[in-house]
Residue frames as a rotation matrix with the C-alpha (Angstrom) as fourth column:
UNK 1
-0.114 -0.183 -0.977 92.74
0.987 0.091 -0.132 58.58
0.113 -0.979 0.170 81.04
UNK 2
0.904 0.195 0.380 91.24
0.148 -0.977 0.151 62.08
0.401 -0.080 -0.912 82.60
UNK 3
0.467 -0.727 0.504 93.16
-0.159 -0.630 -0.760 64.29
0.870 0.275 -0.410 84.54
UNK 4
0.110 -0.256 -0.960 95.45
0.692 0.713 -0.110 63.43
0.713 -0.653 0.256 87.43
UNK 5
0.531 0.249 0.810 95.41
-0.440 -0.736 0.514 64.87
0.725 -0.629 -0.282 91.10
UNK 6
-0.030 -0.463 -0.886 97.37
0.417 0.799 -0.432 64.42
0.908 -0.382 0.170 93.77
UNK 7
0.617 0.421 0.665 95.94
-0.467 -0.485 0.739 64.93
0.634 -0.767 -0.103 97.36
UNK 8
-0.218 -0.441 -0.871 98.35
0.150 0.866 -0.477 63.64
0.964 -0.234 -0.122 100.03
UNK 9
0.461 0.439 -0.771 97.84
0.381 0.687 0.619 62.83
0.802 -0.579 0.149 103.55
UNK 10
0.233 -0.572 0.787 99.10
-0.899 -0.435 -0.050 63.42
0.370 -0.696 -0.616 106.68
UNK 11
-0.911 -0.264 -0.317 101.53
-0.030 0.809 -0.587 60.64
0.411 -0.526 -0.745 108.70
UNK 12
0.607 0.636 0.476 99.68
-0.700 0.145 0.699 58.63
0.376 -0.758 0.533 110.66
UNK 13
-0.556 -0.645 0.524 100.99
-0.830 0.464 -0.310 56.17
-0.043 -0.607 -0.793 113.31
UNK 14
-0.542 0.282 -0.791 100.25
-0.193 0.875 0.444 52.17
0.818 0.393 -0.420 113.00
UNK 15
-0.226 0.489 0.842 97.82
-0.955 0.058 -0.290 51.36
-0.190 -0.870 0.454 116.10
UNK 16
0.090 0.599 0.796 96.67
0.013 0.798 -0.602 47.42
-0.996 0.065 0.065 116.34
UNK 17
-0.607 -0.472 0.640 98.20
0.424 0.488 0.763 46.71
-0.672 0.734 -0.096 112.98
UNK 18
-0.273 0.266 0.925 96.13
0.952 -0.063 0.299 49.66
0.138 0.962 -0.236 111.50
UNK 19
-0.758 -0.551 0.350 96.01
0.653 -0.632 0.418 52.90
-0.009 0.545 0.838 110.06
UNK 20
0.293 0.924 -0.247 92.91
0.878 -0.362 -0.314 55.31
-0.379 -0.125 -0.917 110.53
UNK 21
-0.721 -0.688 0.077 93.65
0.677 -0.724 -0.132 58.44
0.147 -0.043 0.988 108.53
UNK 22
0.167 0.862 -0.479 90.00
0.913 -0.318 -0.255 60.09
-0.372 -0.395 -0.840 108.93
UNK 23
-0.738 -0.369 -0.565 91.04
-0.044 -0.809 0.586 62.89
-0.673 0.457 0.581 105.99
UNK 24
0.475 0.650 0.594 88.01
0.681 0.157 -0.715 63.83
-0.558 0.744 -0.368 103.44
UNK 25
-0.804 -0.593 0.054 89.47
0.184 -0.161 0.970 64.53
-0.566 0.789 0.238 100.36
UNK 26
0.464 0.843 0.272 86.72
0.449 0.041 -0.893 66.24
-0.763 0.537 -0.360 97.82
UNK 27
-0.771 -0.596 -0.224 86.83
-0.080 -0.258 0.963 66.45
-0.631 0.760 0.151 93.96
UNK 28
0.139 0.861 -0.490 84.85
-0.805 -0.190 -0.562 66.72
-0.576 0.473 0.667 91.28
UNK 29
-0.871 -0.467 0.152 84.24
-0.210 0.634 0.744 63.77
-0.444 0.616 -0.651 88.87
UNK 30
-0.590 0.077 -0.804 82.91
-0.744 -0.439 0.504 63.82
-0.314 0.895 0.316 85.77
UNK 31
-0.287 0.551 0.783 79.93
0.335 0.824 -0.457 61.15
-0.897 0.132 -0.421 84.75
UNK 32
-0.647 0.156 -0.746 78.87
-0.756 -0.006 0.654 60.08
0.098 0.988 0.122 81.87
UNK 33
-0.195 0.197 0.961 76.55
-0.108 0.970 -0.220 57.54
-0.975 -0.146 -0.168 80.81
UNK 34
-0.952 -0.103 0.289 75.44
0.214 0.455 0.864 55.27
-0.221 0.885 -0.411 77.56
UNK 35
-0.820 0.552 -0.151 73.18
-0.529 -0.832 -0.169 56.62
-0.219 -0.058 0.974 75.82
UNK 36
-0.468 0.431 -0.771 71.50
-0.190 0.803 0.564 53.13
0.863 0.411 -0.294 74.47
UNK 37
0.203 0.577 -0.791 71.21
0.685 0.493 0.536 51.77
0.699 -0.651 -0.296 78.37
UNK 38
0.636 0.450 0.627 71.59
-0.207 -0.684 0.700 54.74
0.744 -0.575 -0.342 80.61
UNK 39
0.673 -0.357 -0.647 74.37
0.719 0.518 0.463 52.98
0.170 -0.777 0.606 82.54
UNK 40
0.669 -0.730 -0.142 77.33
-0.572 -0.627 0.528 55.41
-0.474 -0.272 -0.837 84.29
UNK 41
0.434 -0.892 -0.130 80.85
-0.052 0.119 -0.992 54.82
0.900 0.437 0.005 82.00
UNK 42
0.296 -0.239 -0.925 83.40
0.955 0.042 0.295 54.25
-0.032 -0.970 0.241 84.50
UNK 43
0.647 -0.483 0.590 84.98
-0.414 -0.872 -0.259 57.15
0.640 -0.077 -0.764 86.41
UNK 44
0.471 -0.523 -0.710 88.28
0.800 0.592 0.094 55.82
0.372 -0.613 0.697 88.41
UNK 45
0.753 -0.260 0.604 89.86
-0.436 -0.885 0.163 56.95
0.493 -0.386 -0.780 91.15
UNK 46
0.180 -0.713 -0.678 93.18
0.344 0.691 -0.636 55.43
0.922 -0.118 0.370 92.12
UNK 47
0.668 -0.201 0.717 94.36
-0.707 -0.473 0.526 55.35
0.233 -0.858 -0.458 95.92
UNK 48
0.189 -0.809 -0.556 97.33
0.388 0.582 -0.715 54.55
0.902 -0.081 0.424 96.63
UNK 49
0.955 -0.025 0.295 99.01
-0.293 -0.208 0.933 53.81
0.038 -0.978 -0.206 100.19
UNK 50
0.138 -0.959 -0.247 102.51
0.119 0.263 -0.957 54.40
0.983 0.103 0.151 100.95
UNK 51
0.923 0.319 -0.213 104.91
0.227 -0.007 0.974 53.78
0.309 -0.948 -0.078 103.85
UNK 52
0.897 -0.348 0.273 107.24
-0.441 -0.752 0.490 56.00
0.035 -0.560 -0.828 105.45
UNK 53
0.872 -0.338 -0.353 110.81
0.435 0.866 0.246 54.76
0.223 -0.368 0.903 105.82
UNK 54
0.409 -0.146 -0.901 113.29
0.908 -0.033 0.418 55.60
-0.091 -0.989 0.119 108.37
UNK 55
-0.714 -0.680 -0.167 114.17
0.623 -0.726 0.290 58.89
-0.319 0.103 0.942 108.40
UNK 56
0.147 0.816 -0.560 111.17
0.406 -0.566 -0.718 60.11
-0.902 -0.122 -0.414 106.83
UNK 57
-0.292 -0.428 -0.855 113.03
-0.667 -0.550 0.503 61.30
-0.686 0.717 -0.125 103.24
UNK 58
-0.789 -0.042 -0.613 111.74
-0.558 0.468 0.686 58.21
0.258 0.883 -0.392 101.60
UNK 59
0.207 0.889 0.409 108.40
-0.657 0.436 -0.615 55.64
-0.725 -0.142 0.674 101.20
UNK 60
-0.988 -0.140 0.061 107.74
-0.057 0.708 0.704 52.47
-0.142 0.692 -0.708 99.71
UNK 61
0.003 0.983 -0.183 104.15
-0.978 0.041 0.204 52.17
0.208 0.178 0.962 97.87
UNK 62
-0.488 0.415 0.768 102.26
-0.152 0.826 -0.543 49.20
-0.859 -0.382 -0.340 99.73
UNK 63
-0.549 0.433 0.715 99.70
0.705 0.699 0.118 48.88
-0.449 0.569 -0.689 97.27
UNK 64
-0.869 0.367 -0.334 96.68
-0.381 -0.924 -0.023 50.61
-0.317 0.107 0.942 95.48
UNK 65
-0.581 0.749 0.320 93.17
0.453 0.624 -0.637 50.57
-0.676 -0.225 -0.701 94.67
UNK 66
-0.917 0.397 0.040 90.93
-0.242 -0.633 0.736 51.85
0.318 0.665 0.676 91.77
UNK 67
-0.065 0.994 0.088 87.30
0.489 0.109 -0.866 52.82
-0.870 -0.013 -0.493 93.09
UNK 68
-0.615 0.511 0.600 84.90
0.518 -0.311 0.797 53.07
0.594 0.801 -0.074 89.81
UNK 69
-0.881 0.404 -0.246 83.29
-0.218 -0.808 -0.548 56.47
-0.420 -0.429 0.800 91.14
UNK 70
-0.390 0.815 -0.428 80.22
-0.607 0.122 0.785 55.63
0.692 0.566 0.448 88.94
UNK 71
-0.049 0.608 -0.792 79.16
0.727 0.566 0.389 52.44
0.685 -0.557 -0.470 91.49
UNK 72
-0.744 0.192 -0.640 79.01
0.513 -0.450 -0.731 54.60
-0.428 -0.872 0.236 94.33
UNK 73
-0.988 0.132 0.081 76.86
-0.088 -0.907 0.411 57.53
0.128 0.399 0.908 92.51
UNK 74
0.248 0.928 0.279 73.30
-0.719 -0.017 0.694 58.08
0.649 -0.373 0.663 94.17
UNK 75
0.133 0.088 -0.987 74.14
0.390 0.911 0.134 55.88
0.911 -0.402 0.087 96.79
UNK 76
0.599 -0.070 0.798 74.54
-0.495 -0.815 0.300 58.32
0.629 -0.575 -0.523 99.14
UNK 77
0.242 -0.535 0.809 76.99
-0.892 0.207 0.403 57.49
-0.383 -0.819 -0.428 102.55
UNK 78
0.758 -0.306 -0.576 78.92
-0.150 0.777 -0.611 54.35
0.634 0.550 0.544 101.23
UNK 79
-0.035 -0.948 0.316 81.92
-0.729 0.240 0.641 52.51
-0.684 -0.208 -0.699 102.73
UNK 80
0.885 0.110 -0.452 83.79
-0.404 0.663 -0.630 49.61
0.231 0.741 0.631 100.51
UNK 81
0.644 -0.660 0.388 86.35
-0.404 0.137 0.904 47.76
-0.650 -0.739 -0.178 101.45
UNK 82
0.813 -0.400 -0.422 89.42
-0.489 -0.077 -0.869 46.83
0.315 0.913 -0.259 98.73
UNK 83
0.877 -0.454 0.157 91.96
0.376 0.852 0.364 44.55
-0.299 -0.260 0.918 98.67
UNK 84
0.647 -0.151 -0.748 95.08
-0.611 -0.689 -0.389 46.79
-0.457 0.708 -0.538 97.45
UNK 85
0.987 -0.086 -0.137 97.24
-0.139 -0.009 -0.990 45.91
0.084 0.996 -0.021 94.41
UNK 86
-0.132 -0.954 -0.269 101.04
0.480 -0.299 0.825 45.58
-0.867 -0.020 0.498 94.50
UNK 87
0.869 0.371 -0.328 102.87
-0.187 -0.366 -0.912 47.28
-0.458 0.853 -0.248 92.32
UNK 88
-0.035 -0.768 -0.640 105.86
-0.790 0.414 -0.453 45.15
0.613 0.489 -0.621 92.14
UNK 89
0.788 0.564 0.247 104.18
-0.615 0.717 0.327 41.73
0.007 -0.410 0.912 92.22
UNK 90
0.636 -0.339 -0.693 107.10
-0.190 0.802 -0.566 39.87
0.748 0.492 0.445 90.57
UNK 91
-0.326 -0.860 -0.393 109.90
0.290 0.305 -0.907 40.65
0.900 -0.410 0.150 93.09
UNK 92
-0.770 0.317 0.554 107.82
-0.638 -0.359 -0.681 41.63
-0.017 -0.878 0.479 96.36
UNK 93
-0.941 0.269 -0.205 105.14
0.338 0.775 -0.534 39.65
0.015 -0.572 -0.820 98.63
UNK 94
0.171 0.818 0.549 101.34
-0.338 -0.475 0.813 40.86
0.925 -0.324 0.196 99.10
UNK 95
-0.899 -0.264 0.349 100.63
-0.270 -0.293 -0.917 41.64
0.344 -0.919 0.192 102.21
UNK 96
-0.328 0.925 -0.190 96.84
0.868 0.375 0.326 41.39
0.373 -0.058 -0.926 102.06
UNK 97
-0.903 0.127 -0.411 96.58
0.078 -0.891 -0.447 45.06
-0.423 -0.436 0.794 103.15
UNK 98
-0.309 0.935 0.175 93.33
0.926 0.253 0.280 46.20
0.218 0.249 -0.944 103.15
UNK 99
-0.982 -0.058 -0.178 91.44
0.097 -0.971 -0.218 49.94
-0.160 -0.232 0.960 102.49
UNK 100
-0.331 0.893 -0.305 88.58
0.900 0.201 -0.386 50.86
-0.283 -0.402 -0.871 104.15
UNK 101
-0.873 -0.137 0.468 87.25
0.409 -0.728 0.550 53.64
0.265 0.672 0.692 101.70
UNK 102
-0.263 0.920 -0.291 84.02
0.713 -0.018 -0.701 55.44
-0.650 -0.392 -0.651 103.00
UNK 103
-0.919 0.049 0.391 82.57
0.249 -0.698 0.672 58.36
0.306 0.715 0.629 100.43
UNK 104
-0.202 0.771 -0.604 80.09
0.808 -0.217 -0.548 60.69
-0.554 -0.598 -0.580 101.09
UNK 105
-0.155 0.327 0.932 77.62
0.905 -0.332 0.267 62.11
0.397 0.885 -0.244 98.27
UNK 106
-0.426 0.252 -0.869 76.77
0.453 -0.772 -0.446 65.98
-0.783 -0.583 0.216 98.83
């Protein structure tokens, strides 16, 4: 596992049972590839989404997603949509939350 970052967000309010945070977030990430077939190694990038609870001093983590940076690469403009993860499947519900991830190559 490379190195970790942590970019956070600004609140957003819920609108029509969703969430628009419209925040580009840029980093650098390292590629590799195999040298036999030329393919990109992954490169992951975890996003997690938490919510706020009352008061504003605490959050509970809805879920998360790992985009492999490597599919996106040359693909210029991209969106992907992701189903997120729980991370405490045993004693919590999914929700079916869903993250609409868009990435733009420069």
């Amino acid at each position: 596992m490379g190195p970790q970052t942590f970019f956070p967000s600004d609140r957003e309010e819920v609108h029509q049972n969703c969430v628009r945070w419209r925040k580009r977030f840029t980093f650098v990430s390292k590629m590799s590839a195999n040298p036999h077939t030329g393919v990109l190694d992954p490169s992951v990038c975890r996003v997690s989404v938490r919510k706020e609870l009352k008061g504003g001093k605490a959050y509970t983590k809805l879920g998360f997603t790992d985009l492999n940076m490597a599919e996106f690469a040359g693909s210029g403009s991209t969106v992907r949509c992701c189903l997120l993860e729980g991370y405490d499947t045993k004693n919590t519900r999914q929700d079916n939350s869903i993250l609409k991830a868009r990435r733009w190559q420069e």
